[in-house]
VOGU-3710 file (C-alpha; in Angstrom, 3 decimals, decimal comma):
1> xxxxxxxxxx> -66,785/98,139/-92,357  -66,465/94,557/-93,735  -63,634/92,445/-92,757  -63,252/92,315/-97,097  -61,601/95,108/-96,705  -59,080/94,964/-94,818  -56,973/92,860/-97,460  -53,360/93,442/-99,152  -54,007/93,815/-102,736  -52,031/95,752/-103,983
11> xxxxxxxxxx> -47,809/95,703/-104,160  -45,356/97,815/-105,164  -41,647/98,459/-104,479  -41,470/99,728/-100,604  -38,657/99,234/-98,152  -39,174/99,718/-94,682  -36,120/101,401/-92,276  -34,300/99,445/-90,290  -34,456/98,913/-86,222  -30,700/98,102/-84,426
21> xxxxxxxxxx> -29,621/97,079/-87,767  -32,398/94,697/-88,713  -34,757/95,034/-91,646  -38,171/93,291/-91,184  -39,115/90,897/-94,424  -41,515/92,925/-96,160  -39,068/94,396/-98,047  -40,255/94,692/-101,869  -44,199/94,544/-100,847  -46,974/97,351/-100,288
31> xxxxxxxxxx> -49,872/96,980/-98,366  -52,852/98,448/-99,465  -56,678/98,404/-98,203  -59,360/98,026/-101,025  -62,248/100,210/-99,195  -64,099/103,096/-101,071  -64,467/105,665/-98,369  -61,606/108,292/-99,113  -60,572/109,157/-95,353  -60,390/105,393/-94,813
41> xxxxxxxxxx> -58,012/105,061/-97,683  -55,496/107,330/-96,779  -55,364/106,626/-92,802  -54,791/102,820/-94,122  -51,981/104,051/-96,735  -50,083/106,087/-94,019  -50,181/103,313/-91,166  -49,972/100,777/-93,530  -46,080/102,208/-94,610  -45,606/102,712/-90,994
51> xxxxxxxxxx> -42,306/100,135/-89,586  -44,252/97,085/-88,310  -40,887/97,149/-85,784  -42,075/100,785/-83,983  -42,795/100,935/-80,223  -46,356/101,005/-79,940  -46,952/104,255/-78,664  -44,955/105,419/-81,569  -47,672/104,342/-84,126  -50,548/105,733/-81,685
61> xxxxxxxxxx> -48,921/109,113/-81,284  -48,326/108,850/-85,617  -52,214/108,807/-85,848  -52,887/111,619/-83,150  -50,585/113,978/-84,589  -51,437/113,575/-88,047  -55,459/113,388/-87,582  -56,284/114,289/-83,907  -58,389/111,338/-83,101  -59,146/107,936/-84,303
71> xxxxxxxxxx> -61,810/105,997/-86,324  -64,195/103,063/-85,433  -62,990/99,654/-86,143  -66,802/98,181/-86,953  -68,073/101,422/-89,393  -65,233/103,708/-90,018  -66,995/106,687/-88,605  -64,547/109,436/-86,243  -64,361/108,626/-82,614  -64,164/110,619/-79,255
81> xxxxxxxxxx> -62,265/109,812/-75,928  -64,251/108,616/-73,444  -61,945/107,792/-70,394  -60,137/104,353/-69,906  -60,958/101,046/-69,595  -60,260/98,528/-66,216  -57,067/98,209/-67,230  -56,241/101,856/-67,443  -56,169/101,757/-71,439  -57,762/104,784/-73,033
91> xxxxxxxxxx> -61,190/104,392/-74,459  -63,055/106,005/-77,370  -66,279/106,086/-78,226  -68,121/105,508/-81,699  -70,417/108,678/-82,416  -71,761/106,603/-85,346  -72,650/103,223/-83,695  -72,099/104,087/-80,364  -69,112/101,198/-80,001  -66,840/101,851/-76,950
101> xxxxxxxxxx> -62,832/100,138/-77,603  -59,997/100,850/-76,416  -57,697/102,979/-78,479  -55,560/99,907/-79,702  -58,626/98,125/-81,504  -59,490/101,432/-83,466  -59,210/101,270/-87,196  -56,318/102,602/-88,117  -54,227/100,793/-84,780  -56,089/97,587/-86,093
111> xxxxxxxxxx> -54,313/97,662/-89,739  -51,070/98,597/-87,991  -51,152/95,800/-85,462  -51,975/93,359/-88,254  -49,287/94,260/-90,628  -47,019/93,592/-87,692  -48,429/89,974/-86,598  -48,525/88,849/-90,446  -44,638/90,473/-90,457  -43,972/88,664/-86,965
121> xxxxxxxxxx> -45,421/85,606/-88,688  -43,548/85,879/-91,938  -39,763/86,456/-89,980  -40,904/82,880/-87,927  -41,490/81,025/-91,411  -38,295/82,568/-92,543  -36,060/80,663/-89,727  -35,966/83,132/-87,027  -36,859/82,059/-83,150  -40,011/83,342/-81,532
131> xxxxxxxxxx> -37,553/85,031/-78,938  -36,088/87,162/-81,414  -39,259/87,996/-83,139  -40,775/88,905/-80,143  -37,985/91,516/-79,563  -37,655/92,890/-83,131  -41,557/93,481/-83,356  -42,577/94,332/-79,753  -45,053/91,164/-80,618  -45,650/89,000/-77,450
141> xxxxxxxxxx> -44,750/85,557/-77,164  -48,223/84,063/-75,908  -49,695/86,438/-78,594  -47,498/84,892/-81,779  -47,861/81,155/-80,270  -51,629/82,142/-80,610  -51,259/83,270/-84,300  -49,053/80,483/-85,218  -51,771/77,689/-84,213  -54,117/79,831/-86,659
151> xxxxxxxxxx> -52,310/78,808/-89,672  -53,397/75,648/-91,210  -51,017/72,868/-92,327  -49,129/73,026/-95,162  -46,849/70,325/-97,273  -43,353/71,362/-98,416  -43,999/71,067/-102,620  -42,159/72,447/-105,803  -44,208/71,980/-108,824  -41,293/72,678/-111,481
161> xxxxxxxxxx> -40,896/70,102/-113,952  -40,101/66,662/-112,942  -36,688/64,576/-114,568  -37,830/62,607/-117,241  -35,369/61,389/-119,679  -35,815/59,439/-123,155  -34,565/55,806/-123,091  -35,148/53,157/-125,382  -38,423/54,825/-126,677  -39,380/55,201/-122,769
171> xxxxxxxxxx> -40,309/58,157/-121,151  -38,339/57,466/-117,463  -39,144/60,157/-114,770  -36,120/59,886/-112,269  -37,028/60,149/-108,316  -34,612/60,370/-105,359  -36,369/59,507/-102,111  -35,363/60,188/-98,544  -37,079/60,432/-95,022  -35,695/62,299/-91,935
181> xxxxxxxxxx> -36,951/61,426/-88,351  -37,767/63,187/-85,463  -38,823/60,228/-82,913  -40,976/57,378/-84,728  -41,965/59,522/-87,119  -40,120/61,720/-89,842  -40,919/63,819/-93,396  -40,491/61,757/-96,685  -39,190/63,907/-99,451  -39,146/62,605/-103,151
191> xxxxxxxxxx> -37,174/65,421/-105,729  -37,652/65,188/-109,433  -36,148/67,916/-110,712  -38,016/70,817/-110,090  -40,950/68,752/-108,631  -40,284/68,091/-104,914  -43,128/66,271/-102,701  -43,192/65,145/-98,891  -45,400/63,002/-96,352  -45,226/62,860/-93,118
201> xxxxxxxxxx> -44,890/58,764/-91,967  -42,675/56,066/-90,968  -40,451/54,370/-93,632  -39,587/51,165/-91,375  -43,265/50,843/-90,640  -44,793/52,097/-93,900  -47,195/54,840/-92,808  -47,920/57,630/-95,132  -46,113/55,634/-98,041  -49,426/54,803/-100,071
211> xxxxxxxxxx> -50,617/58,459/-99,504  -46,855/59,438/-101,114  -46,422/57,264/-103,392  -50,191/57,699/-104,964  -48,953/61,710/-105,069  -45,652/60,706/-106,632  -47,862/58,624/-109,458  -50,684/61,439/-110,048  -47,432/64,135/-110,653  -45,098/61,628/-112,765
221> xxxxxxxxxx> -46,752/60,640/-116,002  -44,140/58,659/-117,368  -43,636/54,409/-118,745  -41,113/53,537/-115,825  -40,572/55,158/-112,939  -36,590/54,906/-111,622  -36,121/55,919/-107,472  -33,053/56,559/-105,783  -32,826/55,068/-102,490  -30,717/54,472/-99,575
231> xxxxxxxxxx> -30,992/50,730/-98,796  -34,286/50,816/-96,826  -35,888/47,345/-97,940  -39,814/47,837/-96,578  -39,594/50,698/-98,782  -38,493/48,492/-101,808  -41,131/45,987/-100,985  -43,650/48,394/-100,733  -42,426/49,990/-104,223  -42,464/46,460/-106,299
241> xxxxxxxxxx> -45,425/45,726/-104,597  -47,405/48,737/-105,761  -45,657/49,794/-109,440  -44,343/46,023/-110,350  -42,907/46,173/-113,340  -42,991/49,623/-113,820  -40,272/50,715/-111,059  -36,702/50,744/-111,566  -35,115/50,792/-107,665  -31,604/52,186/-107,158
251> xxxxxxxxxx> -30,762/51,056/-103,568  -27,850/52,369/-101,862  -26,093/50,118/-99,300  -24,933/52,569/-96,319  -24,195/50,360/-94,359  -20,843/48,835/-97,059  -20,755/52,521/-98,894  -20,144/52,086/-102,233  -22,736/48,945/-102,784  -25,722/49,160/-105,357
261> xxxxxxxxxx> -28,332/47,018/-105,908  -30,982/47,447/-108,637  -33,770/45,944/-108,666  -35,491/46,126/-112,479  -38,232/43,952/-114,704  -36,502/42,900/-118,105  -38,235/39,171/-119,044  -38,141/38,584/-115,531  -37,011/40,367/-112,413  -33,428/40,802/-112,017
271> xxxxxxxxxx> -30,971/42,318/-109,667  -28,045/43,925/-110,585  -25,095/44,927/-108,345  -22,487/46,947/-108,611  -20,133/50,241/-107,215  -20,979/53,818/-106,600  -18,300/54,688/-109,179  -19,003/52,570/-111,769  -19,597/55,661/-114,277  -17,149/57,855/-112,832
281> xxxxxxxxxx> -13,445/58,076/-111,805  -13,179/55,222/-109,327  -12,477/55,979/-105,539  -11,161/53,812/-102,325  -14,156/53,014/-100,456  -14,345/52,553/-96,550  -15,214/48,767/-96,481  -13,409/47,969/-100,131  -12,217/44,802/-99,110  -16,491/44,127/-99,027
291> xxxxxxxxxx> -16,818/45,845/-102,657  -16,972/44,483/-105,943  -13,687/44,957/-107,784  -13,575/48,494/-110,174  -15,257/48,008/-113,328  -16,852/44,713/-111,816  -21,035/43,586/-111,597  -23,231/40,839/-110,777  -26,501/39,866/-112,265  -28,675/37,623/-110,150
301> xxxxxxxxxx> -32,223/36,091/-111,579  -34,932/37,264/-109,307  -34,863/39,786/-106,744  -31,661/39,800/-104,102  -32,691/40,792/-100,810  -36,171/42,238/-100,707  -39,470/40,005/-100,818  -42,169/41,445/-101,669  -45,867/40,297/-101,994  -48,424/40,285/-104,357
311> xxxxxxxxxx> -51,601/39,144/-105,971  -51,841/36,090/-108,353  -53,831/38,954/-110,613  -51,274/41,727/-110,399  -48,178/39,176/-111,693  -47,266/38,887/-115,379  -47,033/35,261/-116,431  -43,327/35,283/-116,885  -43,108/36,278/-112,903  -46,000/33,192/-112,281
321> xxxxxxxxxx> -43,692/31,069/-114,119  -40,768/31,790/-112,056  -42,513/31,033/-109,472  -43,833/28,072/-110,278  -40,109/26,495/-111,853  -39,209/27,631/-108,441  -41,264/25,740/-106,663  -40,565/21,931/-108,593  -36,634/22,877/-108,493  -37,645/22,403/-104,681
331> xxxxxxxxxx> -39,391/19,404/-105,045  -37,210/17,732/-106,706  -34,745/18,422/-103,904  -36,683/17,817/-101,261  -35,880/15,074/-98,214  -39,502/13,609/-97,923  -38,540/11,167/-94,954  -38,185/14,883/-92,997  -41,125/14,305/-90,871  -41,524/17,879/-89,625
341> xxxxxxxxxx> -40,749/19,792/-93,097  -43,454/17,647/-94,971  -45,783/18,535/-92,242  -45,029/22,118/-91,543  -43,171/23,341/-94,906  -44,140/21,253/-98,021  -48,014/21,461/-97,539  -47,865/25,524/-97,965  -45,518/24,930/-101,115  -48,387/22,560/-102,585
351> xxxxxxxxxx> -51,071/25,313/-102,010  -48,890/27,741/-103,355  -48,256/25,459/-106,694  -51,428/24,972/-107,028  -52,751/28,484/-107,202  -50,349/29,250/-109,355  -51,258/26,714/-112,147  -54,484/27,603/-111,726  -53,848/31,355/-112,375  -51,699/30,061/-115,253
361> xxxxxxxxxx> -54,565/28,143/-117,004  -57,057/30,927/-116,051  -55,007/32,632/-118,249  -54,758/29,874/-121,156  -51,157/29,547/-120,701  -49,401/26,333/-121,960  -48,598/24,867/-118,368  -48,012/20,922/-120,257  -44,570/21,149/-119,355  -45,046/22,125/-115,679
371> xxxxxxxxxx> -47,600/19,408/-115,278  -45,506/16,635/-116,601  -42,432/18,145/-114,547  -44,692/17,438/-111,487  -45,710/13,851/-112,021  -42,123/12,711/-112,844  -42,066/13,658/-109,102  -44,807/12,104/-108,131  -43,527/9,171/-109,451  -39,822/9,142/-108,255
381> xxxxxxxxxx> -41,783/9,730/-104,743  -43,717/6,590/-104,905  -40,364/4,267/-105,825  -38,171/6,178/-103,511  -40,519/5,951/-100,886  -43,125/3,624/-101,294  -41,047/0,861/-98,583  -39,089/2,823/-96,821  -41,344/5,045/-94,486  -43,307/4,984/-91,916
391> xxxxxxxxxx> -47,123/4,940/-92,457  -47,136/8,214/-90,040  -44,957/9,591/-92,754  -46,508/8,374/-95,774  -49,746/10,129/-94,698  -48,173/13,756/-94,389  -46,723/12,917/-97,706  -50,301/12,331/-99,278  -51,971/14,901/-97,194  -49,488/17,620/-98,164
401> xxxxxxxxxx> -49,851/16,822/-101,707  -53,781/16,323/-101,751  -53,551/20,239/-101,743  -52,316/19,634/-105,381  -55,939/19,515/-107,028  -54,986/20,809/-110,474  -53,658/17,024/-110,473  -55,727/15,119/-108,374  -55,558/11,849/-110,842  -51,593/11,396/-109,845
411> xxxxxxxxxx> -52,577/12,616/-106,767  -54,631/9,355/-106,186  -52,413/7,237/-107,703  -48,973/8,491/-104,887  -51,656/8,042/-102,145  -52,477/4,293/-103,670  -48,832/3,592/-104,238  -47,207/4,409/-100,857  -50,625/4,060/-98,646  -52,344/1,255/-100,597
421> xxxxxxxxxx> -55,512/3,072/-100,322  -56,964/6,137/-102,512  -57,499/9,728/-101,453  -60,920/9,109/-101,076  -60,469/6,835/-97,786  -58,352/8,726/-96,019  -59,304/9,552/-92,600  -60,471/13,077/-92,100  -58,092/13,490/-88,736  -55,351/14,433/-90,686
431> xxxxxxxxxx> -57,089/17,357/-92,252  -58,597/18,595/-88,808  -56,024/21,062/-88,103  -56,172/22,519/-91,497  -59,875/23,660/-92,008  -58,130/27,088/-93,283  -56,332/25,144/-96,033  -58,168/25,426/-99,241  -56,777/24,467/-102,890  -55,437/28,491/-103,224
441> xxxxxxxxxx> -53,409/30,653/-101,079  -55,035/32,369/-98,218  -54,716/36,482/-97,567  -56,029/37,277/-100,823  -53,768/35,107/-103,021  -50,942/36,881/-101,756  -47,665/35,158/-103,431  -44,040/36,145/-103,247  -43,339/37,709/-106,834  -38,945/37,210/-106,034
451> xxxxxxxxxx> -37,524/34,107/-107,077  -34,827/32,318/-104,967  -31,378/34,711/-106,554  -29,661/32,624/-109,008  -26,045/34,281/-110,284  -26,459/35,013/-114,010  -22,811/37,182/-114,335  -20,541/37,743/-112,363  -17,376/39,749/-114,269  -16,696/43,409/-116,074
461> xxxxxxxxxx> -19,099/45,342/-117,247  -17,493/45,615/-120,693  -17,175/41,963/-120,478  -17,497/39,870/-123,977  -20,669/37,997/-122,285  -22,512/40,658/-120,550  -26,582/39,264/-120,904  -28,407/41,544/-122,772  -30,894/42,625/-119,782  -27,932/43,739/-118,074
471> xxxxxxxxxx> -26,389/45,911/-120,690  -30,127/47,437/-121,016  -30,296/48,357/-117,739  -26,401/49,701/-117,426  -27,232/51,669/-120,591  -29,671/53,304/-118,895  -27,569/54,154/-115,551  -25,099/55,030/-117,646  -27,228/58,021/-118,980  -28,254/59,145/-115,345
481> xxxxxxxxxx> -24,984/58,865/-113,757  -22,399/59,138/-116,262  -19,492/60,850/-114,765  -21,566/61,036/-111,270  -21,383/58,791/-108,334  -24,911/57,227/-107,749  -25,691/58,508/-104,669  -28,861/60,142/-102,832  -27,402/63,632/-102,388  -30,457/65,430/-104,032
491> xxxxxxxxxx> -32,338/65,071/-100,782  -29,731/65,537/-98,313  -29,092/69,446/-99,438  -33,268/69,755/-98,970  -32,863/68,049/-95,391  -30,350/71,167/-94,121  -33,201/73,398/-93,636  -35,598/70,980/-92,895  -33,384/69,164/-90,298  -33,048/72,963/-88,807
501> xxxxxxxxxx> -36,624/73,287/-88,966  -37,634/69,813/-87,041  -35,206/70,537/-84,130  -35,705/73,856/-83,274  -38,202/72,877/-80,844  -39,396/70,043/-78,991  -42,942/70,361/-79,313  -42,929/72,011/-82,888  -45,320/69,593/-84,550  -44,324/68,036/-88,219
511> xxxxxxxxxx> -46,758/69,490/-89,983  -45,499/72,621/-88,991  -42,361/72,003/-89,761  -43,345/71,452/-93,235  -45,399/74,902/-93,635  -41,958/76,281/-92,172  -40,105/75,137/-94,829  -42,488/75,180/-97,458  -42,431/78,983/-96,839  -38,670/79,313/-96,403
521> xxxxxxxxxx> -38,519/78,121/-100,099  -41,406/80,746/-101,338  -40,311/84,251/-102,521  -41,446/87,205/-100,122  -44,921/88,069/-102,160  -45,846/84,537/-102,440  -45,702/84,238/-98,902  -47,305/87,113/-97,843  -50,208/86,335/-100,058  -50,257/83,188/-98,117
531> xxxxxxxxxx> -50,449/84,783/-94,915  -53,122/86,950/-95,136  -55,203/84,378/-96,977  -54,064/82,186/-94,154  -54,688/84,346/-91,480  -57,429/87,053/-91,977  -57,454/90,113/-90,171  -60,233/89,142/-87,989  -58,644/86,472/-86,461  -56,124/88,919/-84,930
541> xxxxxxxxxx> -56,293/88,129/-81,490  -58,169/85,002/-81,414  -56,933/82,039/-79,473  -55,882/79,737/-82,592  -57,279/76,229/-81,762  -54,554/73,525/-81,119  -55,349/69,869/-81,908  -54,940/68,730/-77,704  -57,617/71,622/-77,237  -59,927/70,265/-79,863
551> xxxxxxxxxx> -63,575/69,950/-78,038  -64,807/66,310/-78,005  -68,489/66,095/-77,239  -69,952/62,889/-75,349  -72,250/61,352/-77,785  -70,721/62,304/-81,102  -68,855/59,722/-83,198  -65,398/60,698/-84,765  -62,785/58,428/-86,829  -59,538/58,620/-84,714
561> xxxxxxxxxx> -56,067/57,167/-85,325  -54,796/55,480/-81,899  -51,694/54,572/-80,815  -51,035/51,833/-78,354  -47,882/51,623/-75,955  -45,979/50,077/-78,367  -46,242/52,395/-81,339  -48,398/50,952/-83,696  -51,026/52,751/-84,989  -55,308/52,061/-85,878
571> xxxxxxxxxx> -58,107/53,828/-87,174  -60,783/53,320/-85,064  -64,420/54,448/-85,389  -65,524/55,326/-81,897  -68,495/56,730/-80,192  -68,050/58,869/-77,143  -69,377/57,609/-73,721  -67,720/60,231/-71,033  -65,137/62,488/-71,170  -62,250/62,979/-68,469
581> xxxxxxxxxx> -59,346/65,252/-68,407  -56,583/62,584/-69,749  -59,155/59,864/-71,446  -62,083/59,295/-73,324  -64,218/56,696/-72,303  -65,832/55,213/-75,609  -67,825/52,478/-78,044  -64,820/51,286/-80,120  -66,858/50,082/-83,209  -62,917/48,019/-84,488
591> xxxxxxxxxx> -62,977/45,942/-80,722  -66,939/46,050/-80,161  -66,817/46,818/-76,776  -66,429/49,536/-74,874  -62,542/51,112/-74,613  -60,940/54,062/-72,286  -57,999/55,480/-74,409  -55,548/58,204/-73,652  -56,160/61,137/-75,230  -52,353/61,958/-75,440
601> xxxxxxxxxx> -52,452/58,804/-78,032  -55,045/60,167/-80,271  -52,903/61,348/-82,928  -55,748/62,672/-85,379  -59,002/62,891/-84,761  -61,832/63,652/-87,431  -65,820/64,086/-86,836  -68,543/61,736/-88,426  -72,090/62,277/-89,429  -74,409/61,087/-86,669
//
């Protein structure tokens, strides 16, 4: 008989009795065996209705009184006793294919034993312990452990409809984002509406946030994209960072309840602040004395209290010229007869500059003004300074603005001025300890995209002089939270079951803490469905392979994620050398020698190709 067969396809209203007061979770779904042979269909009917919560011998004797003997598990043809096994079980024989088993791995004891495991298994992803389980079922412990490790991984996800809302002819999908920890790591949850997402990861340290966020972006086809945060800054960063001008980031101070930020692009970034209760009834905070004042905001230029990074490409030009006016506000105010900060802090500032210009002219943008801005100080530099320093001095002052090639002309002229020698003469020993230095920004052209926070507003909301970006942006709020407190309280109701989930054991692994709860949320047929899928009948009984059991073979090469004493994580390509009990001796291709790492700090571990 083909394992095919024995499959649930079929349900129809059925509830099962109950045992001391308990009614197993089936309740509502049929089990049915597709198989053509007609005997076959009705044993698997009858023990298939049978209380997966009966005393074993119960659901034996069922069979022998109704039939008088049992049928093969392999063909489906009758059996006969034949005596008992080494462990005193009874035996029967196949007349058909000549298969001895003992009476429990017959046919029909097969379906029953099944329909209790994949019960067992359904009450576990339902919330209850393996202790009680094992007592309502009869199901061993060891046995259920076995059939848990079976069932693959699966991510806590709603598909409903995501919030999108209609704002200034934008379509705005609205996120709130969350993360709860057990140890270093912890499940992200995003809800939008009816869509709900997770990853398991580290918001401090930002793993698993480009493998959520690109999930968040595939499900949320929308202009802007508005999160709901507590006030967890890498997770800002990493936000701006990736959408730019596209996010909208609602940041929740919990540490002075009753703060907002928002961080938002409108002809430049800006950051607005204000209360929890600004759309709603106002309440007495903890820390009010900390607070704005009710019906108060602020509206800083730039971005107040996150920095995040990106490339010259990926910045609009307004955010370059930010930037940039940023930068000559600071040279103008600079103290160039500071030794140390010419040496160590304006040279990177002059790199920086220069990239940017250059980004700004790749672009054939107007950057006349900038330029002239810049040899104004160039010139007060050379009066202010050309007697008064020290040649040691002078030469930082020339070196650090050599970097400035866009403008190597004036350049010349400072270093002729204050040195009384051009740029070309100047002794190489000055550059020698900056061979890395080149006219643009190392890492990629990474560049800060914030500004230094300059206070726009600072007064009521309904105020007579409110700037127009900020009664965009309060407009929108406005039509999120009106009459609401803006808080993160979507996720938190989600976290009850999940938080129940994480800490019911200590060695319950994430992932299955999230096909726990993933489960918990799925109606009875639905999960069922799963199950069996999930866990075929001919895996009943097999030792389910855990990921510290997985066989590593000396020779083979596998992509593993390591994790060193201190927590931080690589992916490592590594070829196996010899094998111990606790280590792995091993070719690490990332160090390109040879490495012995701890097998307990392999946290994933995937084959390659050879």
């Amino acid at each position: 008989m083909a394992d095919s067969q024995l499959v649930s396809t079929v349900k129809v209203p059925y509830n099962p009795p109950e045992r001391d007061g308990k009614r197993p979770v089936d309740s509502g779904v049929r089990w049915t065996v597709d198989v053509d042979d007609s005997e076959m269909k009705e044993r698997a009917d009858f023990m298939l209705k049978l209380d997966p919560g009966l005393p074993p011998e119960d659901a034996l004797w069922s069979v022998y009184d109704k039939w008088g003997g049992f049928l093969c598990r392999e063909c489906g043809s009758p059996t006969v006793f034949d005596g008992q096994n080494g462990a005193g079980t009874q035996s029967v024989l196949c007349n058909n294919c000549d298969r001895n088993m003992s009476v429990w791995n017959t046919y029909e004891l097969t379906l029953w034993k099944y329909k209790k495991m994949v019960s067992a298994l359904a009450h576990h992803k339902y919330g209850g312990s393996v202790d009680d389980i094992s007592e309502l079922f009869g199901v061993g412990k060891g046995a259920l452990d076995e059939a848990r490790t079976c069932l693959s991984d699966l991510k806590y996800s709603r598909t409903g409809p995501a919030e999108v809302i209609e704002y200034d002819g934008l379509k705005i999908g609205i996120i709130t984002q969350d993360m709860i920890y057990k140890g270093r790591e912890g499940i992200m949850l995003g809800v939008s509406g009816g869509l709900h997402i997770t990853e398991i990861g580290n918001e401090r340290t930002c793993e698993g946030l480009d493998t959520y966020f690109d999930e968040l972006e595939e499900r949320l086809d929308v202009d802007k994209l508005l999160v709901l945060m507590n006030m967890n800054t890498p997770v800002a960063k990493k936000l701006l960072e990736r959408f730019r001008e596209k996010v909208i980031i609602v940041l929740q101070n919990h540490s002075n309840w009753g703060d907002v930020h928002v961080y938002f692009y409108r002809g430049g970034w800006r950051t607005l602040r204000l209360r929890t209760d600004a759309f709603t009834e106002p309440s007495r905070k903890l820390d009010e004395e900390d607070l704005l004042g009710v019906g108060e905001m602020e509206l800083y230029k730039g971005l107040k209290g996150v920095s995040p990074r990106m490339s010259f490409k990926d910045a609009t030009e307004d955010t370059l010229r930010d930037r940039v006016e940023e930068l000559i506000a600071q040279f103008r105010n600079t103290d160039w007869d500071a030794d140390g900060r010419v040496d160590l802090v304006m040279r990177p500032k002059c790199i920086r500059l220069n990239g940017l210009l250059q980004e700004l002219q790749k672009r054939e943008s107007d950057i006349t003004k900038h330029l002239d801005d810049i040899r104004e100080i160039l010139e007060d530099i050379a009066d202010k300074y050309a007697s008064k320093l020290g040649k040691s001095v002078k030469k930082k002052i020339v070196n650090a603005w050599s970097r400035l090639t866009i403008l190597e002309g004036e350049v010349n002229n400072l270093s002729e001025k204050i040195l009384k020698k051009p740029l070309t003469s100047e002794p190489n020993e000055e550059k020698s300890s900056d061979k890395k230095d080149t006219s643009e920004p190392q890492e990629g052209d990474n560049m800060k995209i914030s500004t230094k926070p300059e206070l726009l507003y600072r007064g009521p909301m309904d105020g007579p002089s409110v700037p127009e970006e900020a009664l965009w942006i309060l407009g929108l709020l406005e039509a999120i939270f009106d009459g609401k407190e803006i808080t993160t309280n979507l996720c938190e109701g989600k976290f009850g079951s999940m938080g129940m989930t994480l800490r019911s054991g200590r060695s319950i692994y994430l992932e299955r803490a999230l096909t726990k709860v993933h489960l918990q949320n799925q109606d009875i047929e639905t999960t069922y469905h799963w199950l069996v899928d999930d866990y075929p009948i001919k895996d009943l009984g097999k030792r389910g392979e855990r990921r510290d059991r997985k066989q590593i073979e000396v020779g083979a090469r596998y992509k593993i994620t390591y994790e060193d004493r201190y927590g931080v994580k690589t992916e490592r390509e590594i070829k196996v050398i010899e094998r111990n009990k606790k280590t792995l001796d091993a070719y690490c291709h990332l160090r390109k020698d040879t490495r012995t790492f701890r097998r307990d700090r392999i946290k994933n571990i995937i084959p390659l190709q050879q």
